[in-house]
N, CA, C and O of each residue as an XYZ file, in Angstrom:
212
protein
N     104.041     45.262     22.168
C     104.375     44.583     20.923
C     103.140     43.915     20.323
O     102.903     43.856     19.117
N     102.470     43.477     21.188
C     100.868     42.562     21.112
C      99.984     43.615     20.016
O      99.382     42.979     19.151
N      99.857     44.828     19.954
C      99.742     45.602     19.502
C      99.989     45.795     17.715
O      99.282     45.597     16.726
N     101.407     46.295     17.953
C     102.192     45.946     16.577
C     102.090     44.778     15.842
O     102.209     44.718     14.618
N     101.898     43.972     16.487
C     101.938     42.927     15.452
C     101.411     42.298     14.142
O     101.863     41.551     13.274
N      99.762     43.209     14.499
C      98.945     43.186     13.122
C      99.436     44.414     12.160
O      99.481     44.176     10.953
N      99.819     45.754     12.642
C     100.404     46.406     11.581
C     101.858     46.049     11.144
O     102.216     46.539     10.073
N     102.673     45.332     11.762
C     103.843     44.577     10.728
C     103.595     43.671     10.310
O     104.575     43.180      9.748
N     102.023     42.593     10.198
C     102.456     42.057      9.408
C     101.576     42.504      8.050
O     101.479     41.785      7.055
N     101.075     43.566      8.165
C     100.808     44.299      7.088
C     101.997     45.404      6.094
O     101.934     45.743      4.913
N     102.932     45.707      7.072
C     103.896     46.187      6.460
C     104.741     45.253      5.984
O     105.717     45.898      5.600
N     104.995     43.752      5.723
C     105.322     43.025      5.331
C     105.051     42.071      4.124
O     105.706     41.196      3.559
N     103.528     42.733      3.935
C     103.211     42.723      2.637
C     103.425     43.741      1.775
O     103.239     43.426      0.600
N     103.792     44.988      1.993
C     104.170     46.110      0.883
C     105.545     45.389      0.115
O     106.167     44.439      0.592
N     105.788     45.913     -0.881
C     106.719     45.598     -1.599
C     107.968     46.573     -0.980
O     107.986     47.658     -0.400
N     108.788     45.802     -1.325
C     110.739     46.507     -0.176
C     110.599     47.944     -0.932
O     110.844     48.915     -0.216
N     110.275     48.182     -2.147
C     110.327     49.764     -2.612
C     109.847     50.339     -1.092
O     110.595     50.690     -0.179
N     108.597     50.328     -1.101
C     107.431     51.076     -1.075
C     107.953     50.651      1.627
O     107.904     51.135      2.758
N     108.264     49.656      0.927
C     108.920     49.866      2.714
C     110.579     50.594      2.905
O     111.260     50.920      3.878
N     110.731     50.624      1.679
C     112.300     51.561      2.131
C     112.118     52.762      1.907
O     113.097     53.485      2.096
N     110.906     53.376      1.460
C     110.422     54.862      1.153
C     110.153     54.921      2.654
O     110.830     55.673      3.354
N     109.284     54.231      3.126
C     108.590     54.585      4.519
C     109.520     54.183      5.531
O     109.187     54.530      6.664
N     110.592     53.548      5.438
C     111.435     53.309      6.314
C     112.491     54.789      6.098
O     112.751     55.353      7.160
N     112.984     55.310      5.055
C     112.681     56.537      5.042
C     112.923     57.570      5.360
O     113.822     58.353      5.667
N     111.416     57.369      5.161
C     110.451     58.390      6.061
C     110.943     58.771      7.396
O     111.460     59.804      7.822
N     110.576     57.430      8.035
C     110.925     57.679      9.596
C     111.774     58.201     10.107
O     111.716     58.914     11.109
N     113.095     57.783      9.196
C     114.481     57.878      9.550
C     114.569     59.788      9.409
O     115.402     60.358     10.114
N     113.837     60.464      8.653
C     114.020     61.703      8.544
C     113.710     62.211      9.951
O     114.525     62.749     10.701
N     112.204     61.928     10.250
C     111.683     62.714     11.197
C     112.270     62.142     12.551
O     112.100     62.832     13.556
N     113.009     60.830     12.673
C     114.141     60.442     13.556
C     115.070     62.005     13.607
O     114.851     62.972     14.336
N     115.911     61.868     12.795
C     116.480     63.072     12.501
C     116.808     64.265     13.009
O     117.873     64.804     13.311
N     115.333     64.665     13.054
C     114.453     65.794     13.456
C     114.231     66.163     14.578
O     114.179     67.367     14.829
N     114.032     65.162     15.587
C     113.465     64.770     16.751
C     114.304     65.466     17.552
O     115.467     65.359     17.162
N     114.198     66.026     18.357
C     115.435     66.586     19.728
C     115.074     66.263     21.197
O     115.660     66.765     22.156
N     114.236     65.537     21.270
C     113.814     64.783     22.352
C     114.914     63.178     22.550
O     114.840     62.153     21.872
N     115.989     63.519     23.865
C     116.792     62.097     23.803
C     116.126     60.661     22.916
O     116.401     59.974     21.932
N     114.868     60.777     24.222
C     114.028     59.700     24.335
C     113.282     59.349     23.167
O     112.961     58.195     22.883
N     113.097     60.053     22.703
C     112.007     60.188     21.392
C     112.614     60.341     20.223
O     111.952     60.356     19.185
N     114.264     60.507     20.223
C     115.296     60.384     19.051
C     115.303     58.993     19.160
O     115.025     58.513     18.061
N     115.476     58.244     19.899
C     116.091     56.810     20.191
C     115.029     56.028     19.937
O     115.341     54.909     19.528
N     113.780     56.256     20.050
C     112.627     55.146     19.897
C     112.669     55.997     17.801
O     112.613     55.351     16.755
N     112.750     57.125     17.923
C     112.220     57.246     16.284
C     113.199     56.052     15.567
O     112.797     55.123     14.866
N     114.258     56.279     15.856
C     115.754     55.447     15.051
C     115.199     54.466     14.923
O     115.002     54.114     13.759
N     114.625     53.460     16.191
C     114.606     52.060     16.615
C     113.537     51.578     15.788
O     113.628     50.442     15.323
N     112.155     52.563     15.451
C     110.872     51.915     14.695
C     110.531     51.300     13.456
O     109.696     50.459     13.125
N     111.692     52.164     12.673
C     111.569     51.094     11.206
C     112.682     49.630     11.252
O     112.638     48.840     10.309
N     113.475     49.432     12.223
C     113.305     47.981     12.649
C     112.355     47.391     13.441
O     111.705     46.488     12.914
N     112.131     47.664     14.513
C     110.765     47.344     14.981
C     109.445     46.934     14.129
O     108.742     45.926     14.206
N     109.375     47.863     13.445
C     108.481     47.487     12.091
C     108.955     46.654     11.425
O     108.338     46.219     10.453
N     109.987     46.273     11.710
C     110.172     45.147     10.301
C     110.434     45.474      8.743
O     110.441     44.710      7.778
N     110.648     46.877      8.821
C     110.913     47.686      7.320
C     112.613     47.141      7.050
O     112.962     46.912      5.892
N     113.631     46.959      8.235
C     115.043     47.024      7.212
C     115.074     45.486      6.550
O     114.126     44.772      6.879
N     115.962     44.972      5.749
C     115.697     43.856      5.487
C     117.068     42.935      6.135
O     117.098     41.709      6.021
């Protein structure tokens, strides 16, 4: 998380447009994913990020 933390709080300055495009985003290639493990973390990242409101 120590990690993340400087890129959310940069995604927290985009404007909610421009983070619900890229929130999204993610959610497509979530979608997509056919890996259990790697479906479940895609879902989880645009909260993690801090994109839903």
């Amino acid at each position: 998380m120590q990690l993340l933390e400087p890129v959310i709080a940069l995604l927290r300055d985009l404007p909610e447009q421009d983070r619900q495009v890229l929130a999204d985003l993610i959610n497509q290639f979530a979608h997509q994913e056919t890996g259990p493990e790697r479906h479940s973390a895609a879902w989880e990242t645009s909260e993690t990020l801090g994109l839903l409101a």
